[in-house]
Phi, psi and omega in degrees: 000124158248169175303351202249019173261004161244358176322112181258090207271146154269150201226124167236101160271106178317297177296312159326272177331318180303307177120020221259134188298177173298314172254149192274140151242046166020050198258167148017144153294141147228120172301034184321291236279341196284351182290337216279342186322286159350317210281317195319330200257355171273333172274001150269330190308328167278018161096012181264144192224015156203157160233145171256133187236147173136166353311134179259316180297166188283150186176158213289330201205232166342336188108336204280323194277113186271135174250003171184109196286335188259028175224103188290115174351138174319298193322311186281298188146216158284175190285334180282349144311324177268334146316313173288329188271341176286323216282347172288316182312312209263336168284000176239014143092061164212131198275163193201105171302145153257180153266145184243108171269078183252093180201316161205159172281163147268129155004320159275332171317141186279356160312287199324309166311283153011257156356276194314318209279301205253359174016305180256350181281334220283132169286017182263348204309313180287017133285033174197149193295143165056032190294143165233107173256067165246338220243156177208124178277158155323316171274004157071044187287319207114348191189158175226172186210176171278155193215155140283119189078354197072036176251088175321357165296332210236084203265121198314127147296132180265101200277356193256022183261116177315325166324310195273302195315311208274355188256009186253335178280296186302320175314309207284285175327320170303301176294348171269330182264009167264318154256014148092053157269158197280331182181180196228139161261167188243125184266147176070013185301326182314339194224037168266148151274110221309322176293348158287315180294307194291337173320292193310307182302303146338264170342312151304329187274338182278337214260313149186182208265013175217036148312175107230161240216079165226152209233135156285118168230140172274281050084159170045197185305098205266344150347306203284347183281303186294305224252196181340313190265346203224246180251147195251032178197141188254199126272138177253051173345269156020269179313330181304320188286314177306325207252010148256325167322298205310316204271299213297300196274345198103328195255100175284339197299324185269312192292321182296333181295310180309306175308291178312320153327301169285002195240001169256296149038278211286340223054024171066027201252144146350008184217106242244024178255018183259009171230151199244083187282168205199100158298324160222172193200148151341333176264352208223134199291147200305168159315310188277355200243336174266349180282140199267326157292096177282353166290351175282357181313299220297298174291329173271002131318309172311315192288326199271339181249042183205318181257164199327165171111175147287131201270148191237135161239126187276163194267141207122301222257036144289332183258014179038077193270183180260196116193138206231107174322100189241166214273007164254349183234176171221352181318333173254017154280307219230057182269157175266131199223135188240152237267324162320305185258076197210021206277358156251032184322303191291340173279304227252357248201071209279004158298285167338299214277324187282304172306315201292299172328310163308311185318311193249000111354287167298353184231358164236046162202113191298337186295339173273348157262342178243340248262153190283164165232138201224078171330129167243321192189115178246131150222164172329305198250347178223159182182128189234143156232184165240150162250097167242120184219133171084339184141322199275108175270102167255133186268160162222145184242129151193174207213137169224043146239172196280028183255076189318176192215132167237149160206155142276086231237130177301135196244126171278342168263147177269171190077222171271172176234157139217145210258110161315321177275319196251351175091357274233175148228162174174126207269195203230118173277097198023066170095002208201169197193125172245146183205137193268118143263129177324149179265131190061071155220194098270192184205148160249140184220113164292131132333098181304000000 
């Protein structure tokens, strides 16, 4: 067991939330990141017990492009700003992810620059795929390269040069002995090389045994990503999609099949911490903006802190704030936000009020983080499952239609029941347990 099989994450994109203009002009520090402080005890206060924060480093615009992987952006403040704020994190017993962006630089990053300068001479040239300086971009460098996304901003890293491994694996050994972090995502891991990873991963296992590692992947077989050798946590796309479609449509028939799909995935093994579930993120338009019911906030909450995996709340949308994905920007995905005006949020805020529960649900019942799963009952509109771990049977219920619904499930536990959200009791009868779930709602039902 690590920490991070019991991990509950707040998701922080840094530049947004602050408010930190768009372009760096590597001017003065500002101490943007030290505002962020306050937010730590609210983000225990809903029930979270790590964060992934990032991008942090300097870098020209968004965070994505890095121009010095050893600097906390101008825009945030200094490197002892970024100390201080894990070392509040880890005194309020909360652990703190980074971002890591090795897949590629900015333009400004000092390899690169090398290149412009000194060009077919720079001893950098072979740290980026296909430099041709036969070749030429938009920025009229003179040579052209592989990019990410098709941004000549974002310039490819040659992850097979020994060189960028030793100089990216010593970047990791920095942030750990500078700011005392718990572990890293890795952005763009889908189109990292695996043998790059596996470096990383080495590394991690060295730096200590509950480092941990988990990478963005959308797509495919999240196995070849996910395991022993290679990184220990993915993004659960798969699911993402599945648990607002899923609502939206009516349809529970995708999301349960999507938890089997992955669990035959897993090979069905017992380690149910191997994915990093999520409903919106910095890329992806909010939650609340994408559900057609805004009463489904509730159940698919209830799903995202209940069935395997680790649970992501990106930050706003505990208080079921909008954001709407546009096709030249992301800005209303990262909006800046100040934390005063939510401070009565957990009363008056029945988005606030549904998370904070789950949160802390979630970290004081262990079947939901390690506990095995188990289908009781599927339709288009209702779906029950189990947890079971150590003996300790926990149910979960929810209904998205505008109707209650009572079933009837089979219980591995005797006695009571009492449903963590609504207080409701109820015993359990040769073997069965009958229970009304609320319309567009759930329940968690504990063992008395």
């Amino acid at each position: 067991m690590a920490w991070y099989d019991e991990a509950v994450f707040y998701h922080i994109y840094p530049l947004g939330l602050t408010g930190a203009s768009k372009q760096n002009q590597y001017s003065t520090p500002e101490h943007r990141l030290n505002t962020l402080l306050p937010w730590i005890s609210h983000i225990k206060e809903i029930g979270c017990n790590a964060i992934y924060i990032g991008p942090l480093f300097e870098s020209v615009g968004h965070g994505y492009e890095t121009t010095d992987y050893k600097k906390l952006d101008s825009r945030l403040g200094t490197n002892e700003d970024l100390t201080n704020f894990v070392k509040e994190c880890h005194a309020q017993n909360i652990k703190v992810i980074l971002d890591g962006v090795f897949n590629h630089t900015g333009r400004d990053f000092f390899a690169f620059q090398d290149i412009k300068r000194n060009r077919e001479n720079s001893p950098y040239k072979d740290w980026y795929c296909n430099v041709n300086f036969w070749g030429n971009n938009e920025y009229n460098d003179g040579f052209s390269y592989d990019n990410w996304g098709g941004y000549n901003l974002l310039v490819k890293l040659n992850q097979n040069n020994p060189a960028v491994r030793d100089y990216f694996c010593d970047i990791i050994r920095f942030w750990v002995s500078e700011f005392d972090i718990d572990g890293i995502r890795l952005d763009a891991a889908d189109v990292l090389s695996f043998e790059y990873m596996q470096t990383l991963r080495h590394l991690a296992n060295e730096i200590r045994p509950d480092f941990w590692l988990m990478g963005e992947v959308i797509h495919g077989d999240y196995t070849r990503w996910a395991n022993d050798g290679i990184l220990h946590s993915v993004t659960n796309y798969h699911l993402h999609k599945a648990l607002y479609s899923g609502h939206n449509d009516h349809n529970y028939f995708e999301i349960a099949h999507t938890v089997k799909r992955l669990n035959d995935m897993n090979g069905n093994r017992r380690n149910n911490s191997w994915l990093y579930n999520f409903v919106d993120n910095h890329d992806v338009e909010r939650i609340y903006t994408k559900l057609a019911n805004k009463a489904h906030f509730t159940p698919v909450h209830i799903l995202l802190y209940t069935l395997p995996g680790i649970p992501s709340i990106y930050y706003g949308s505990e208080f079921g704030i909008e954001g709407r994905k546009e096709k030249f920007s992301d800005d209303s995905l990262r909006p800046a936000l100040s934390l005063s005006a939510f401070a009565d949020a957990l009363q008056n805020n029945a988005c606030t009020r549904i998370i904070a529960t789950l949160g802390h649900i979630r970290q004081s019942c262990a079947a939901l983080s390690y506990g095995d799963y188990k289908e009781l009952l599927l339709t288009n509109r209702q779906y029950a499952f189990a947890r079971n771990h150590n003996g300790t049977t926990v149910l979960v219920t929810v209904n998205n239609d505008d109707s209650d619904y009572v079933m009837t499930l089979p219980c591995g536990n005797s006695g009571e029941y009492t449903g963590a959200l609504h207080g409701e009791r109820v015993s359990v009868t040769d073997g069965h347990i009958t229970l009304n779930v609320k319309a567009n709602n759930g329940e968690i039902w504990l063992p008395v």
